[in-house]
SEFIKE-699234 format. One record per residue (C-alpha): residue number from 1; residue in one letter; x, y, z negated. Coordinates in pm, whole numbers, plus 50000, padded with zeros to 5 digits. Layout:
(rec NUM 'a' (X Y Z))
...
//
This chain:
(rec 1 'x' (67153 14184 51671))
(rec 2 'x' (67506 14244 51460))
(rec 3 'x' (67353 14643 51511))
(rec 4 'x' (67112 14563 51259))
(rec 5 'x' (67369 14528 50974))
(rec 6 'x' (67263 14746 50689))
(rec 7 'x' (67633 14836 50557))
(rec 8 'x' (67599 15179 50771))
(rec 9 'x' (67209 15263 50629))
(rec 10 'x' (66925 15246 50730))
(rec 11 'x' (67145 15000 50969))
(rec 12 'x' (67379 15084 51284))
(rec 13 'x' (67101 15083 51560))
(rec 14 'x' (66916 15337 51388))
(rec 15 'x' (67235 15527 51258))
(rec 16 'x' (67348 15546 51621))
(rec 17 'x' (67053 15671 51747))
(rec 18 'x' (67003 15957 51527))
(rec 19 'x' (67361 16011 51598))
(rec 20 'x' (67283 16058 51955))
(rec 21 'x' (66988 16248 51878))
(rec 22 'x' (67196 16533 51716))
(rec 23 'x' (67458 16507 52005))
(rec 24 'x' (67137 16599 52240))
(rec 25 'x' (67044 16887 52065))
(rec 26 'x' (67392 16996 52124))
(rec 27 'x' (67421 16932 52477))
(rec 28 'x' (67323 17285 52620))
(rec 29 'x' (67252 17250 52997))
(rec 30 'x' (67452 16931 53005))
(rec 31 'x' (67370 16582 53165))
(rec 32 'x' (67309 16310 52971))
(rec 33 'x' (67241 15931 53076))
(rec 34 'x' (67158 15648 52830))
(rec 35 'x' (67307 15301 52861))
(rec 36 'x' (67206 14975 52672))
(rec 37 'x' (67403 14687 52642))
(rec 38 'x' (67456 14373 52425))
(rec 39 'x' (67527 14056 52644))
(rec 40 'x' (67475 14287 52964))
(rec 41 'x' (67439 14625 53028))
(rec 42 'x' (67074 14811 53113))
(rec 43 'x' (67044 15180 53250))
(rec 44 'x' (66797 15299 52949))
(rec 45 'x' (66792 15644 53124))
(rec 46 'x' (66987 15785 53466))
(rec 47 'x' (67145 16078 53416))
(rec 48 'x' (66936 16394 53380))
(rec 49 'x' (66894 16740 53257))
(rec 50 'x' (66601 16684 53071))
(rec 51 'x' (66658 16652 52687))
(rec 52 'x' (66281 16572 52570))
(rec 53 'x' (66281 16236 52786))
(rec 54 'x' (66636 16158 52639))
(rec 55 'x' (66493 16151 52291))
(rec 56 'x' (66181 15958 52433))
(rec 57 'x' (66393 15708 52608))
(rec 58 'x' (66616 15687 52279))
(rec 59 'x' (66306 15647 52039))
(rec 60 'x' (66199 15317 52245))
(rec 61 'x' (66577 15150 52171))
(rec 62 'x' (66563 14784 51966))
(rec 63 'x' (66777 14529 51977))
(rec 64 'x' (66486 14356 52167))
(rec 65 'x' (66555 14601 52519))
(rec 66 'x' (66821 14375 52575))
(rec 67 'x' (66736 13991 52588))
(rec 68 'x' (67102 13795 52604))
(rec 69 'x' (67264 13826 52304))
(rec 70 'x' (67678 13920 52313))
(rec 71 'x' (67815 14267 52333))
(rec 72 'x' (67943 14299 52715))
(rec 73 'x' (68160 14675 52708))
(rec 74 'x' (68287 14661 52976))
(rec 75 'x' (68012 14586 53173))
(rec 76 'x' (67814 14861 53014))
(rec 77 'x' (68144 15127 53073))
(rec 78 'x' (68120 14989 53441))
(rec 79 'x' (67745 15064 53503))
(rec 80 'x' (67824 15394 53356))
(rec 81 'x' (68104 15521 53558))
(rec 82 'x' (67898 15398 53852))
(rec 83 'x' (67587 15621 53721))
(rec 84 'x' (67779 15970 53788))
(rec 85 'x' (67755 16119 54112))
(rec 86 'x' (68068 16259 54302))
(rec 87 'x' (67987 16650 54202))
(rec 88 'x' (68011 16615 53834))
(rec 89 'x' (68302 16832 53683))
(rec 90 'x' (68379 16684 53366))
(rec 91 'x' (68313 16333 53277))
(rec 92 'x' (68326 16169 52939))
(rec 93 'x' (68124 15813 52831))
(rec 94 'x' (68114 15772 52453))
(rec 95 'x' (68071 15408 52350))
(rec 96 'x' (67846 15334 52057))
(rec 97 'x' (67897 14987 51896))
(rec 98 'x' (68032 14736 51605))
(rec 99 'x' (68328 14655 51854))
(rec 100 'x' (68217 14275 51894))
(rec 101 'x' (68299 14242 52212))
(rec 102 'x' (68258 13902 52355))
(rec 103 'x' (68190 13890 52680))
(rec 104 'x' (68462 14063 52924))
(rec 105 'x' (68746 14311 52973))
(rec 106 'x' (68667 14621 52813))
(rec 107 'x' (68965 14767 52856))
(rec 108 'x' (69077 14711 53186))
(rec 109 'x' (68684 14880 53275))
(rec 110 'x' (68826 15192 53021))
(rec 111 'x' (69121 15239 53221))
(rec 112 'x' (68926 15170 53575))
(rec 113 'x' (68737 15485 53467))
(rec 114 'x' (69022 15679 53315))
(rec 115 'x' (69174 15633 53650))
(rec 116 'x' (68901 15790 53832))
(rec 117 'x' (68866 16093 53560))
(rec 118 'x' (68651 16005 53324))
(rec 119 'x' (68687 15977 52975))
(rec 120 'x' (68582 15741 52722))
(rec 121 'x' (68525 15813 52344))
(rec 122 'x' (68423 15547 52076))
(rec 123 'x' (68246 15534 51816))
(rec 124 'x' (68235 15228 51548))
(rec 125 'x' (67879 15137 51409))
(rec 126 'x' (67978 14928 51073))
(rec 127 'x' (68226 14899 50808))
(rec 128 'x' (68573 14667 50841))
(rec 129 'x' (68448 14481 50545))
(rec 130 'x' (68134 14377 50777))
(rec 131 'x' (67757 14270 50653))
(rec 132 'x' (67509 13980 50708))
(rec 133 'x' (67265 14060 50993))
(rec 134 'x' (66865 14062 50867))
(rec 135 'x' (66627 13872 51014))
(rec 136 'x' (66276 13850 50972))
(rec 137 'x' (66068 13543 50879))
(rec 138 'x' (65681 13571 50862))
(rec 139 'x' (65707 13878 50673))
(rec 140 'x' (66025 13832 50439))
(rec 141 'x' (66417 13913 50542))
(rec 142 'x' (66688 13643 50548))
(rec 143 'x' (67004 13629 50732))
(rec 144 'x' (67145 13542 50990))
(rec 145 'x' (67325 13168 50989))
(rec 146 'x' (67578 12986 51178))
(rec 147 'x' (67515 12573 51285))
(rec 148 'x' (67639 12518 50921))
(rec 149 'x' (67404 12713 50770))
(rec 150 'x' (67620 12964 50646))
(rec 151 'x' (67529 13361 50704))
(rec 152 'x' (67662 13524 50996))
(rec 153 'x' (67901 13842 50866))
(rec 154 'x' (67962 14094 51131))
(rec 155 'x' (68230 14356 51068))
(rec 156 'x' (68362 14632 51288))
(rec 157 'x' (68656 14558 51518))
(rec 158 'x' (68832 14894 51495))
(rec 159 'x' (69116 14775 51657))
(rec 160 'x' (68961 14677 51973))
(rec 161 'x' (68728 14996 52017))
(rec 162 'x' (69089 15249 51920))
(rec 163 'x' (69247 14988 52231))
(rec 164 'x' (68911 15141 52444))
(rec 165 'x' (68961 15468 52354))
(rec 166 'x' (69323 15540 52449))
(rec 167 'x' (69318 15310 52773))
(rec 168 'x' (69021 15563 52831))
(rec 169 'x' (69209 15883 52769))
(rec 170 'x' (68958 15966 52460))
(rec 171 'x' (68962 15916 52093))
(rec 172 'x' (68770 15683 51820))
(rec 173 'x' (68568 15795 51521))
(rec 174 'x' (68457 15582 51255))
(rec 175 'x' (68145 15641 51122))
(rec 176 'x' (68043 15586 50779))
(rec 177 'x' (67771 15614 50530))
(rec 178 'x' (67851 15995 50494))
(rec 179 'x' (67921 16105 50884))
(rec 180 'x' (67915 15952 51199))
(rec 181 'x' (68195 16146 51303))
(rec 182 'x' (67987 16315 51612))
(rec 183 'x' (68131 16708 51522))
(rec 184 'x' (68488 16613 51610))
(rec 185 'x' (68409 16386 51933))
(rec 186 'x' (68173 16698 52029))
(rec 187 'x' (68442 16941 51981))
(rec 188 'x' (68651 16685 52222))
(rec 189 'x' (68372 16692 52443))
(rec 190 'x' (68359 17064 52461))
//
């Protein structure tokens, strides 16, 4: 749910989508697989050749495709190294997220992967200074609150999702209001 933070806008879910929309309709003849994750990781979409049902599958993305709650990267990293088959060339997985990892080792899974010659590229979804998650009440928006009844403020943990990147052998972008930082991680790519 922290994806729903509006201090990227509209939020970070849909932010990150359109994000991945635009690295689609760069892709060429390249294979693309979609992963979900938040408290464990979901194969939205094996890997395939076929753009149009990548933009299908990435329309019919909410924070309600994944039930548990949490944001489990190295899980998700793991399911994804185990999605390529052995005659793929080049390898990369680019990690979309706030960085609030809570669940597991996302590092040791980045270098697990490194180690078998794939890459992995983040990208952080939110600002350092954070935001209150919405939430929806018959029809009006409140926020998020802990047991004390104070609102929930998520913020990016750039720190962790740079650690991802060089265990993984790839870089980190920020992205902000202005960019999402996709033309230098697709140059990267490339």
């Amino acid at each position: 749910n922290s994806m729903l933070a509006e201090d990227i806008k509209p939020n970070r879910l849909e932010r990150a989508k359109q994000a991945i929309s635009k690295l689609i309709d760069k892709l060429g003849n390249d294979r693309i697989g979609i992963i979900v994750f938040a408290g464990n990781a979901y194969v939205q979409l094996p890997i395939t050749t076929d753009h149009a049902a990548a933009k299908m599958f990435l329309s019919t993305i909410s924070t309600k495709v994944v039930q548990n709650q949490g944001t489990a990267i190295g899980e998700a990293i793991e399911l994804a190294e185990q999605s390529f088959d052995d005659e793929t060339h080049s390898r990369a997985i680019i990690v979309i997220t706030d960085g609030e990892n809570h669940e597991d080792d996302a590092m040791q899974a980045a270098e697990a992967a490194f180690e078998e010659g794939i890459i992995i590229h983040t990208i952080g979804m939110g600002l350092p200074s954070g935001s209150p998650i919405p939430v929806l009440h018959g029809g009006q928006t409140d926020y998020l609150k802990d047991r004390d009844g104070n609102v929930v403020v998520t913020k990016l943990n750039e720190q962790m999702l740079e650690q991802i990147a060089v265990a993984g052998g790839g870089i980190y972008v920020r992205a902000n209001n202005a960019q999402v930082g996709l033309n230098s991680l697709f140059d990267e790519i490339n």
